[in-house]
C-alpha positions in Angstrom: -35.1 -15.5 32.2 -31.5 -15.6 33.5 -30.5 -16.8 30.6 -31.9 -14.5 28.6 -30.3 -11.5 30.7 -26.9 -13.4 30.1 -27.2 -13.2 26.6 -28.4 -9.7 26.1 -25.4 -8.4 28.5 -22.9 -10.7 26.8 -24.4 -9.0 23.4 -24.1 -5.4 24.9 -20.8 -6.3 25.8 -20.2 -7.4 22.7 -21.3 -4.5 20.4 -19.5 -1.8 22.6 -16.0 -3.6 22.4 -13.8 -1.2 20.2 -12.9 -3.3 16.6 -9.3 -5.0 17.2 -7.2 -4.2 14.1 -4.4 -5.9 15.3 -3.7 -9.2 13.1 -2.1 -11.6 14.5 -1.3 -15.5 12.9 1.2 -17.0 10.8 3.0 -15.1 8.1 4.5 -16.2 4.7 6.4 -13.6 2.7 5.4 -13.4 -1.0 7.6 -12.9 -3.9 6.5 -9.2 -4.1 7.4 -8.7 -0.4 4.3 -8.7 1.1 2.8 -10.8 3.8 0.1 -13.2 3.3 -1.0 -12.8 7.1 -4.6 -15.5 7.5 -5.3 -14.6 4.1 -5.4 -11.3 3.7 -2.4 -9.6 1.9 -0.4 -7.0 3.9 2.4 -4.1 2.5 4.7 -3.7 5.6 4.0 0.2 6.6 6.1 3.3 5.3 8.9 1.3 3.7 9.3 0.4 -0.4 11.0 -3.4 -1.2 12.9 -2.1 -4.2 13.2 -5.0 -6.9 17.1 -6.3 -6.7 18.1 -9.4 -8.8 16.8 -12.8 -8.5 18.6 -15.4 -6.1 18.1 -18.7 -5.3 18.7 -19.7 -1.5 19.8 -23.2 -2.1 20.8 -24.1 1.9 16.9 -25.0 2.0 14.8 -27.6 0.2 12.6 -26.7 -2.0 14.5 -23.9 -2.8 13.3 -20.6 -2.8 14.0 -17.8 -5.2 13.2 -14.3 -5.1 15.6 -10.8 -5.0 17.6 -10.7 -2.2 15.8 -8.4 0.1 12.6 -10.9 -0.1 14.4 -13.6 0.9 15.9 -11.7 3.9 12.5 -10.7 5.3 11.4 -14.4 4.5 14.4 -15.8 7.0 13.5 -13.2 9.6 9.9 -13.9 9.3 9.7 -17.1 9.7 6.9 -17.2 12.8 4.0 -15.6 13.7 3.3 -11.8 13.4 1.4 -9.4 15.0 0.3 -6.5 12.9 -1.4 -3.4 13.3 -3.8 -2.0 10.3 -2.1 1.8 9.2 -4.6 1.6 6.3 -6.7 -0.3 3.6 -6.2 -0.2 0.0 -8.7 -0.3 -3.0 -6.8 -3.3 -4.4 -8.1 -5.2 -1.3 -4.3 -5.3 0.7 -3.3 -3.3 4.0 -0.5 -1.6 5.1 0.6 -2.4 8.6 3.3 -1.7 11.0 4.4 -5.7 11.8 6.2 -7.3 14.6 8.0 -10.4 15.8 9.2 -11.4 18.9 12.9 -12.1 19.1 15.4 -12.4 21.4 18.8 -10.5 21.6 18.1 -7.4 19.1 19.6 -4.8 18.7 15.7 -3.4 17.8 14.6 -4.6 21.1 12.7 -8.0 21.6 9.2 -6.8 19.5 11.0 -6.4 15.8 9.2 -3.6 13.5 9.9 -5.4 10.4 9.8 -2.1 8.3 12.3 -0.7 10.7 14.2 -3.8 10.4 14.4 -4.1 6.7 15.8 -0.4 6.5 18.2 -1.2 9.4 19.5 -4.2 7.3 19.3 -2.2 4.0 16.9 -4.1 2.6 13.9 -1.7 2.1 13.5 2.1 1.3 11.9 4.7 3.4 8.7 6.2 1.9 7.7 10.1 2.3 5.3 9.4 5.0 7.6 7.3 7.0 8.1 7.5 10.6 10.9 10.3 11.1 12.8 6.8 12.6 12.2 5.0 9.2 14.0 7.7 7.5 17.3 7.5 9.8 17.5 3.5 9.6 17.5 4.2 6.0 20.4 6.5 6.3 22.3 4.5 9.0 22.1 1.4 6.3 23.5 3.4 3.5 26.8 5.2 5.4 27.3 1.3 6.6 26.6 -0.4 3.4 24.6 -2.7 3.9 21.9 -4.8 2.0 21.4 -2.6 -1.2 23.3 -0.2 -0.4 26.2 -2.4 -0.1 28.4 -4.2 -2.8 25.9 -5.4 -5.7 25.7 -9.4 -5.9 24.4 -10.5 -9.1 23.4 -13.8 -8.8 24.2 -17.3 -7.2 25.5 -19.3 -10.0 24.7 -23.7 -9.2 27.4 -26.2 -10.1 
């Protein structure tokens, strides 16, 4: 009988524990520049990864190419995440607002990784983007940075 009672509470417990949309595992950063996060494919929240030119980061075997803002969020991201779902899409993917832990930021030590693609210039602000999305945008292009900066065509090997 005790045991029984254990189980039923653990089950009531169970059932009237809110959902958890928070994601958190092992990231990889696919060529589009979403996250594959445990399988399921994530869009990083209110920001657009416009398509730049192809580049080949050779310091790293194998070598990886992809446009330069890809490969940016692929060296940041190179660790677990934690994500928050915003929304679900009918393609099967979710947009998230997702984080890393880093030290010495100037983003503080939990990185938004849509706030830090737009602070590096990497990424685009969409319309429904956090009023903070939209002035890291700005701040990257009056400072030139990322695409917003001198264009770089491509690494050429020798």
């Amino acid at each position: 009988m005790p045991r029984l009672l254990l189980a039923l509470l653990v089950a009531l417990l169970a059932f009237q524990a809110p959902a958890q949309a928070e994601i958190r595992r092992l990231a990889f950063v696919q060529d589009d520049g979403t996250l594959k996060v445990g399988g399921r494919t994530v869009r990083l929240f209110g920001i657009y990864i416009p398509p730049t030119n192809r580049v080949c980061r050779t310091s790293i075997r194998p070598v990886r190419c992809a446009s330069r803002a890809v490969l940016q969020l692929d060296l940041r991201v190179d660790r677990f995440v934690a994500c928050d779902r915003v929304a679900r899409h009918t393609d099967r993917s979710e947009s998230a607002v997702c984080r890393i832990r880093v030290r010495n930021s100037p983003l503080g030590p939990d990185i938004d990784l849509s706030a830090w693609m737009l602070y590096h210039g990497w990424a685009v602000a969409l319309p429904n983007a956090p009023f903070e999305y939209l002035v890291l945008e700005r701040i990257a292009r009056e400072r030139e940075r990322g695409i917003w900066g001198i264009p770089v065509d491509r690494v050429t090997f020798r």
